[in-house]
Backbone as numpy.savetxt, mean C-alpha at the origin, in Angstrom:
# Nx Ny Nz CAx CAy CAz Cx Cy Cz
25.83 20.12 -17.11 25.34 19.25 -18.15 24.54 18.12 -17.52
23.30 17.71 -17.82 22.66 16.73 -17.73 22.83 15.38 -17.99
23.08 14.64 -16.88 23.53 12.92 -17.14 22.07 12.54 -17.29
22.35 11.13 -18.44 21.40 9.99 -18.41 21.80 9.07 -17.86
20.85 8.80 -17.49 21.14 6.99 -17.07 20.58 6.16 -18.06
21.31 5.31 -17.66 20.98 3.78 -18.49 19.94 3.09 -18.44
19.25 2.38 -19.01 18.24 1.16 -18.78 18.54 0.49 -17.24
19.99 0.03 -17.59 20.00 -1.04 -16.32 20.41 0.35 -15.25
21.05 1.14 -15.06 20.84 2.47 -13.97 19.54 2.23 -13.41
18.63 2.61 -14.26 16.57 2.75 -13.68 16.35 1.49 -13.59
16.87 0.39 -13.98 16.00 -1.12 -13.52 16.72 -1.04 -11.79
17.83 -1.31 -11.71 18.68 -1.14 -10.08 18.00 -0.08 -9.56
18.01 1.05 -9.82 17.27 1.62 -8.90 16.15 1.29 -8.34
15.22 1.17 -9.53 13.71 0.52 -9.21 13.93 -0.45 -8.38
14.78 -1.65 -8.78 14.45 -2.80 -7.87 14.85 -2.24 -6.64
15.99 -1.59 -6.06 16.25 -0.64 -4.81 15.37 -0.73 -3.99
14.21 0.18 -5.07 12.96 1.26 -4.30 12.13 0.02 -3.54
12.20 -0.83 -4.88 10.86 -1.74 -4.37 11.14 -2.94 -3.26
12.48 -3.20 -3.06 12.92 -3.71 -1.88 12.55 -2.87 -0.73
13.25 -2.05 -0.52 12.72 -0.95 0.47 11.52 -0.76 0.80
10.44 -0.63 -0.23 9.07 -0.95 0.37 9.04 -1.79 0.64
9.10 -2.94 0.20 8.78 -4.52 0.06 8.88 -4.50 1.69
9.95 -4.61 2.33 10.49 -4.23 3.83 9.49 -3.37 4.68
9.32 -2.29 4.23 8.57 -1.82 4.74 7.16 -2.35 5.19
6.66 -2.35 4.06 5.14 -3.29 4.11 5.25 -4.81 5.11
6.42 -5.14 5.00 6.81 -6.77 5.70 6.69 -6.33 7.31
7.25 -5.31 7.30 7.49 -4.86 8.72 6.06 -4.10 9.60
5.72 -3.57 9.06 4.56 -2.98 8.98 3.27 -4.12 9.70
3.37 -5.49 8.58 2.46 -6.37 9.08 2.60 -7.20 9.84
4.11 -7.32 9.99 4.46 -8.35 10.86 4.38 -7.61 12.12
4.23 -6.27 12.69 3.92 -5.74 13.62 3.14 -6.42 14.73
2.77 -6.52 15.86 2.50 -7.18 16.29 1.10 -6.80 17.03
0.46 -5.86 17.00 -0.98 -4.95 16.95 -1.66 -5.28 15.72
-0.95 -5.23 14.70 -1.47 -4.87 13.43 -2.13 -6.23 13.13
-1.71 -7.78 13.39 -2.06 -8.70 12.98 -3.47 -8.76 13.33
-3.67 -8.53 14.82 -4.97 -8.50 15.04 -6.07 -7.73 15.04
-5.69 -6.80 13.81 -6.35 -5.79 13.46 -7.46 -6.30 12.54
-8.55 -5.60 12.52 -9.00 -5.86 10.70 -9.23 -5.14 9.75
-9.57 -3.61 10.71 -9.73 -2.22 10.02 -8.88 -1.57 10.10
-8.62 -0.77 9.23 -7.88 0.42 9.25 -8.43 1.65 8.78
-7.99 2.98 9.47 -8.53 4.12 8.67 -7.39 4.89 7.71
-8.19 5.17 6.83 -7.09 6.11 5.80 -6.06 6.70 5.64
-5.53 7.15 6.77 -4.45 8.01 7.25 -3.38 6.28 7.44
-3.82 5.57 8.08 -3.31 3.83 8.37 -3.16 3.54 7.24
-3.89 3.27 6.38 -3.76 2.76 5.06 -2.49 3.57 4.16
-2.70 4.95 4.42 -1.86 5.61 3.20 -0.19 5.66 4.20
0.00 5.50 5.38 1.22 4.84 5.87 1.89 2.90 5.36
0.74 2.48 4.80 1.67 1.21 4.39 2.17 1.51 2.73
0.69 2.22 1.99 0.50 2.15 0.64 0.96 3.78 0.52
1.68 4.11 -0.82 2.02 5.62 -0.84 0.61 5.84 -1.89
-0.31 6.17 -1.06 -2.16 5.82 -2.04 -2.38 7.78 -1.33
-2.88 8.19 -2.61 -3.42 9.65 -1.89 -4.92 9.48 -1.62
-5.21 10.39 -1.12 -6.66 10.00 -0.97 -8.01 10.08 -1.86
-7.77 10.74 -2.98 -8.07 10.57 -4.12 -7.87 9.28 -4.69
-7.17 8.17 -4.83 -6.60 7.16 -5.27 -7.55 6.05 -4.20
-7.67 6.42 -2.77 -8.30 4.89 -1.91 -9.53 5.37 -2.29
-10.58 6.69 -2.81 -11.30 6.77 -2.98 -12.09 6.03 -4.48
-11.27 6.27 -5.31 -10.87 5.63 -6.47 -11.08 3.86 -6.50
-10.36 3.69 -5.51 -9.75 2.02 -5.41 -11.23 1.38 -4.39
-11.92 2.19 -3.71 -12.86 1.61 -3.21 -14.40 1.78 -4.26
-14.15 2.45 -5.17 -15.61 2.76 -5.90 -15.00 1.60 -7.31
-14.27 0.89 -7.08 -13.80 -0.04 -8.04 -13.93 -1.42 -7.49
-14.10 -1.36 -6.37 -14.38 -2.57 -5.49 -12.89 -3.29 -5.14
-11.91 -2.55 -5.30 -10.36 -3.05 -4.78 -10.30 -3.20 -3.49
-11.07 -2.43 -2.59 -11.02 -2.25 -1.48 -12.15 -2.91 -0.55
-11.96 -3.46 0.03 -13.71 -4.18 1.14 -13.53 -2.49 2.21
-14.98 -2.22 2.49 -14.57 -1.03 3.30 -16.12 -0.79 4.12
-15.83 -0.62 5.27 -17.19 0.09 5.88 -17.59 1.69 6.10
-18.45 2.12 6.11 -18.21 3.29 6.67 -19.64 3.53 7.98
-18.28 3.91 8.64 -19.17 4.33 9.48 -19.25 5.36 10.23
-20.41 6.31 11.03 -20.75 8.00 10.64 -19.78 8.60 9.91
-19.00 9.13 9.78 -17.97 9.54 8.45 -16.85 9.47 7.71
-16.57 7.76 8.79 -15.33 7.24 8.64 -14.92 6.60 7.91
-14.42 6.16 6.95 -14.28 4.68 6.08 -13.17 3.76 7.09
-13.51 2.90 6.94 -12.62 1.31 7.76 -12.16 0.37 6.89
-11.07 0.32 6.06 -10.45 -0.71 4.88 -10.51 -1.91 5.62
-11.00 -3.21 5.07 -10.16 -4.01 5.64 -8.96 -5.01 5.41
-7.97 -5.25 6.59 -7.03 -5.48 6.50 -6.52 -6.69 5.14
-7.72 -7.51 5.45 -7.47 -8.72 4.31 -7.71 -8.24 3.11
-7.97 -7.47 2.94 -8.23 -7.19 1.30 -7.37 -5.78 0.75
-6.21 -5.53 1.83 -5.32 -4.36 1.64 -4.30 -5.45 1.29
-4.36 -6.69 2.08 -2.98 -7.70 2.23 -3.25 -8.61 0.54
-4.34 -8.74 0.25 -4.40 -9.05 -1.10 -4.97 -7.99 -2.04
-4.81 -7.30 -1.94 -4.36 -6.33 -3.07 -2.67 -6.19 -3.13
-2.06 -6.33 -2.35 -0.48 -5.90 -2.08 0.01 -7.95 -2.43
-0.55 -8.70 -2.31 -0.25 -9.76 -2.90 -0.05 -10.17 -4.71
-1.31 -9.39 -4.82 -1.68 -9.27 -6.53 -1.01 -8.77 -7.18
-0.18 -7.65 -6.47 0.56 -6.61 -7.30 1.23 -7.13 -7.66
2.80 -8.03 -6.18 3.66 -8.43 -5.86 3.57 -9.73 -7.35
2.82 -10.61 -7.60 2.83 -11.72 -8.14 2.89 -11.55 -9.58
């Protein structure tokens, strides 16, 4: 037989999940390479953000993203991954 959960069941969980990232992402930047980074490539990006690549493609033709490309690479940059992940948060 199939259990439901409750409202407050899925709010605790959620908040769970989003601690756990929250951590993650904290850890991630507080890294100590990473600060003095400014680019990242996609495969980098979709390790902080669970973003498919359909989605950063998406998020950069929307202007969410500052990004270079260069010969076939795209390069996010870091400050504008760290405020997008600010905006959400707030």
């Amino acid at each position: 037989m199939a259990e439901i959960a409750t409202k407050d069941e899925l709010e605790f969980l959620l908040d769970q999940k989003l601690e756990k990232f929250a951590e993650k992402i904290l850890e991630i930047f507080k890294a100590p390479n990473f600060s003095q980074r400014k680019w990242l490539k996609a495969a980098e990006l979709k390790k902080i953000l669970p973003l498919s690549d359909y989605r950063i493609t998406e998020m950069r033709a929307r202007g969410l993203l500052n990004f270079q490309k260069l010969g076939g690479t795209y390069y996010y940059a870091v400050d504008s991954i760290d405020n997008l992940i600010n905006s959400k948060i707030k």
